[in-house]
N, C-alpha and C positions, 0 to 999 in steps of 0.2 A: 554826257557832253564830252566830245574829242576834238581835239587838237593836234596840230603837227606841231612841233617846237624841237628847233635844232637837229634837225631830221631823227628827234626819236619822238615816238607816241607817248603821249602821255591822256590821264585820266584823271578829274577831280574827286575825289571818294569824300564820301562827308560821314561826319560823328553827328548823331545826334542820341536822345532818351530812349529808352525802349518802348516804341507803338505799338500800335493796338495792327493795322492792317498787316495782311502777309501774302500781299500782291506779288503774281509772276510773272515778266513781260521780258520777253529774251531780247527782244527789239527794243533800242532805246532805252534812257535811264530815263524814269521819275524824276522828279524835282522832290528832296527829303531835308523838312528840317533838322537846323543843327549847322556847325561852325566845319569848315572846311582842315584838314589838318595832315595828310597826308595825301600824297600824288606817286599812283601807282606807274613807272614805267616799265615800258616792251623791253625787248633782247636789247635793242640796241647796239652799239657797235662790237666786233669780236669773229668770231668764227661762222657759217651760217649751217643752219640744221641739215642734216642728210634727208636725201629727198623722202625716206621712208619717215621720218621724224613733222609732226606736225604740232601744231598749239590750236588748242578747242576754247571756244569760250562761253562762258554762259553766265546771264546778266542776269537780272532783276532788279526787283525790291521787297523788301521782307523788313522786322521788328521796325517802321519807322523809317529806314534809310535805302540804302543800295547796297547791292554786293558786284561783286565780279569774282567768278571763277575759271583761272589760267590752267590747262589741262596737257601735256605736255606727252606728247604718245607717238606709237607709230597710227598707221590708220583703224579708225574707229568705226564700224561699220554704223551706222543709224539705229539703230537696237540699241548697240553697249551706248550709244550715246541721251539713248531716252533712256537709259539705267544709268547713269552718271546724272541727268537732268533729275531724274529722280530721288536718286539718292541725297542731292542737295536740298532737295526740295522738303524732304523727309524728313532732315535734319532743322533744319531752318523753322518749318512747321510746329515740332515737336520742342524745341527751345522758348518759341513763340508763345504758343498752350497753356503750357506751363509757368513761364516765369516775366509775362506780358502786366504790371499794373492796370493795363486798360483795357484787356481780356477781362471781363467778370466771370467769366468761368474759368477761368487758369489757377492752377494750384497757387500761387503766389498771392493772388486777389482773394482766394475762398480762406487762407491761412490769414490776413489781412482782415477779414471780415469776422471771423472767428472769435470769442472773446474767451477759450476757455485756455485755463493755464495746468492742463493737464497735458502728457506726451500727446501729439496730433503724429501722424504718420505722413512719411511724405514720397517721393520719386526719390529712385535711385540717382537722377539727373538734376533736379532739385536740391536735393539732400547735398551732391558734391559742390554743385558752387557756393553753396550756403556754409560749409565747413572751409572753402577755402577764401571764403570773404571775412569768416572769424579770424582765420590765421593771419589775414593780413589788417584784420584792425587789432587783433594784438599784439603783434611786430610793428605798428605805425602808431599805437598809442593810442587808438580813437580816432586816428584824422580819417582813418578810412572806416565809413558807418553807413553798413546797406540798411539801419531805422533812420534813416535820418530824413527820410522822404516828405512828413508833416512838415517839417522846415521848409522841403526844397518847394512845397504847393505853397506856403506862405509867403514867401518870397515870388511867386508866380512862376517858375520854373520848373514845377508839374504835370501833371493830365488831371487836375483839380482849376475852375474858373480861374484865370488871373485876378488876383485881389485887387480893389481901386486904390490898397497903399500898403506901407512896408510896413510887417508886423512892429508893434512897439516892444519896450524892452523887456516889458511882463509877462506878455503875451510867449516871447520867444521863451523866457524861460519856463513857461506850463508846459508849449511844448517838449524840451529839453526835458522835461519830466516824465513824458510819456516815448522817452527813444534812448535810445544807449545799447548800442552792441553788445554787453555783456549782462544784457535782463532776456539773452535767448540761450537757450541751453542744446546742445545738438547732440545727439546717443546713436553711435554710426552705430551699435551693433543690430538693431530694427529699424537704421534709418526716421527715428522721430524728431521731433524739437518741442521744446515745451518755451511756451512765452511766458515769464513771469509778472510780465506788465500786460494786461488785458486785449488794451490798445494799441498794441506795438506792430507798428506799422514798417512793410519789407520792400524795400526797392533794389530791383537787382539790375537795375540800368546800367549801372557804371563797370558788372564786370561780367554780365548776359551774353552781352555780345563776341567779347573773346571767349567764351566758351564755346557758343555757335561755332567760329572762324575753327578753333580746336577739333569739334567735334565731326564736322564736314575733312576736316584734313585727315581724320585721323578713318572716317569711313573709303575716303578716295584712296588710303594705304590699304586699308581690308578688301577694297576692290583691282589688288595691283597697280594701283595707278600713281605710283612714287615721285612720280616729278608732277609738282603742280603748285599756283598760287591761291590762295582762298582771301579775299579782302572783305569785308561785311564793314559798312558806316565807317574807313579810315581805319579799322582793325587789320593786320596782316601776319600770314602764316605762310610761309615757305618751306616745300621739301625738296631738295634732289634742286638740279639746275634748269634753266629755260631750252627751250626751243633749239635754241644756239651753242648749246652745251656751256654756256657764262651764269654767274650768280645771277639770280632775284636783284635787280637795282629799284631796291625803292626810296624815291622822296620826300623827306622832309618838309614841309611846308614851313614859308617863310610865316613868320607869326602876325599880319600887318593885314588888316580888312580893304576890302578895294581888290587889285588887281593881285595876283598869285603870282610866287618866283618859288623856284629852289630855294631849301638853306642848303638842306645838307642830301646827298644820294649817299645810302647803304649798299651795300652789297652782301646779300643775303643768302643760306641756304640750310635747310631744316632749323631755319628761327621764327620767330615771329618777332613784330613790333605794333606797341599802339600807343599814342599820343592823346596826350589830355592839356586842354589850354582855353583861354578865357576870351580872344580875340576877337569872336563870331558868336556866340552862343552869350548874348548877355540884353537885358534891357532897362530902361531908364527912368530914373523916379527921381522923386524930389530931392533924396539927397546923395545922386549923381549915378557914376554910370557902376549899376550893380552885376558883376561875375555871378554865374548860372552855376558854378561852386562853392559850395555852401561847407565851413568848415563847423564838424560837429561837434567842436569841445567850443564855439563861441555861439553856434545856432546862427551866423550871421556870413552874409557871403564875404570872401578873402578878397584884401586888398594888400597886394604885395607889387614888387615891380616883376615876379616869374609870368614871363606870357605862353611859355609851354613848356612841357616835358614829354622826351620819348624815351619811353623803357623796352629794350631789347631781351627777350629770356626764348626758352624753348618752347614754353606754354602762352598761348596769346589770351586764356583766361589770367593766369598772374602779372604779366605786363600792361595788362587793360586796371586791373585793379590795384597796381604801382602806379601806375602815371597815375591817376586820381588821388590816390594820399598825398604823393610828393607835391601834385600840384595846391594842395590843400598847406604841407607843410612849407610853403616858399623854397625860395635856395638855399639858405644856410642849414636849417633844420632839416629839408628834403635833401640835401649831399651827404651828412653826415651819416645820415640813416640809411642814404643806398650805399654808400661807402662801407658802413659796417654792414651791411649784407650783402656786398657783392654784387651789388644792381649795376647792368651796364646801361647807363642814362646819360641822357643830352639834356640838360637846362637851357634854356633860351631867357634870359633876362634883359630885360630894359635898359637901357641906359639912358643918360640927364640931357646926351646929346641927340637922342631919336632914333640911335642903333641899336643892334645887338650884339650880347657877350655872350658866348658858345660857354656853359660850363661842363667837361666831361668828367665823369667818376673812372677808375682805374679799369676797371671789368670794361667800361665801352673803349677804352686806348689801347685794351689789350686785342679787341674785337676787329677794331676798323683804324687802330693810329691816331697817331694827333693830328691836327689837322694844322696845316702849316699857316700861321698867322697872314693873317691879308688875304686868305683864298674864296672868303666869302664879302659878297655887294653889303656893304655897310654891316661889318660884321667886326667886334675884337674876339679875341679867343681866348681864353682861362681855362688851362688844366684843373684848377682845384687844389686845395689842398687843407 
């Protein structure tokens, strides 16, 4: 779906779960569950490209959502461009395979199925996001828990039936006894992992997909092809500058279901960003409107007033798998924690009156500035501290 807006292009990119399909369709986006969160924009205003200078683009849908890949070159003859199409597609495929819940034959599903609790062997691609989802549930405390997935089917927020109602209290805490991030054990040196819980169930939804967005940027470098954007489901990776020789400007999404506005434009170049938020991606039971975030040290979805967070890093696997703790841990507890590690983040919090207060950690003021109070529609601004 496109738009003219303000005479720049814009694009809706949506987050969702990690699916099971890894449809290609260069024409046209899919319609991909999952909550809207980031708005990709073109060059936009600046300088214009040298007529040898061109932008490629190549669309689909893949793990569940949409991608767009911005390819920034002189001319590409049809060849190197079916070897660019491919290469993405390779990449995309092979993330899929592997680390898909609703694939039953993906390494993720067959380790999942598995009940023994001796070393299992795994992918070198596998093995890496799995050691870097440790790292960040042991820097977050547990808010961040690739087993916490039996939770997230209970609460119907899975690729398991929707339940006809919200687990009770007992119930959450049996399962809370078969998940915990630190009953899996990872041995980089053969790449294995041993389960000590039988039934320890692995979802790598929440930071799958900035690996993908990584692992395509980082093939389009191995292919010479240095300036380019990779977005996969509202995940984003930037290298080198656009079209127009100007930053990556990408959008923020306003946090508010209904109609879509800017919060905030980035200006980006060899970063990535990914946003995680509760606005879009939630549904409704009896005791009220339940977030599709599921915080694992309570087994029970978060109710705080944080309606999103964007984490800005180099790696769009570690900024896909920050914005989901932080948004797990709220505002006060998620600032403090990106503050002590240097996380450059945007909080977007609610407020009593129906707007929002911009919170920034130091790392993102060093990146893009403060943002000067009153420059955003119904917006206050708070540095932090």
């Amino acid at each position: 779906m496109k738009r003219k807006a303000h005479g720049i292009e814009r694009r809706h990119a949506t987050t969702s779960r990690l699916a099971g399909h890894a449809g290609w369709r260069e024409r046209g986006l899919g319609s991909a569950a999952g909550y809207l969160l980031l708005v990709l924009l073109a060059a936009g205003t600046g300088c214009q490209a040298p007529d040898s200078i061109r932008e490629y683009r190549f669309q689909g849908s893949s793990m569940g959502t949409t991608f767009e890949v911005k390819v920034v070159a002189s001319l590409l003859a049809e060849q190197r461009q079916e070897a660019v199409r491919e290469a993405i597609q390779a990449q995309l495929q092979d993330v899929d395979g592997k680390m898909s819940t609703y694939r039953k034959a993906s390494e993720i599903s067959r380790l999942n199925r598995s009940r023994e609790t001796t070393p299992q062997p795994l992918s070198r691609e596998t093995f890496t996001v799995l050691a870097e989802a440790q790292r960040i549930s042991r820097v977050t405390g547990g808010a961040f828990d690739i087993t916490v997935g039996p939770l997230v089917n209970a609460w119907g927020f899975g690729p398991a039936p929707q339940p006809a109602s919200s687990p009770t209290a007992a119930e959450i805490e049996k399962l809370k006894l078969r998940s915990g991030w630190a009953k899996m054990e990872l041995y980089p040196r053969d790449s294995t992992i041993l389960k000590q819980e039988p039934a320890l169930y692995l979802d790598l939804s929440a930071i799958a997909k900035g690996y993908a967005v990584d692992r395509i940027s980082e093939v389009l470098v191995e292919m010479n092809i240095t300036r380019h954007m990779v977005e996969l489901g509202g995940e984003v990776r930037t290298s080198g500058r656009n079209a127009g020789g100007n930053l990556w400007r990408i959008a923020i999404e306003k946090p508010v279901s209904g109609d879509r506005a800017f919060q905030r434009i980035l200006p980006l170049e060899n970063l990535a960003v990914a946003t995680s938020g509760d606005y879009r991606n939630f549904r409704e039971a009896e005791d009220g409107h339940l977030s599709h975030t599921i915080d694992p040290r309570t087994g029970r979805p978060v109710r705080h007033e944080l309606a999103s967070v964007s984490v800005v890093a180099t790696s769009c696997m570690r900024a896909d798998g920050y914005a989901t703790a932080l948004m797990v841990l709220g505002e006060d507890e998620g600032y403090r924690l990106a503050a002590e590690q240097d996380l450059a983040v945007l909080f977007l919090v609610r407020t009593r009156q129906g707007s929002f207060r911009e919170r920034e950690t130091p790392a993102f003021q060093r990146l893009f500035g403060a943002k000067p109070t009153g420059t955003g529609p119904d917006t206050e601004r708070e540095s932090g501290s």
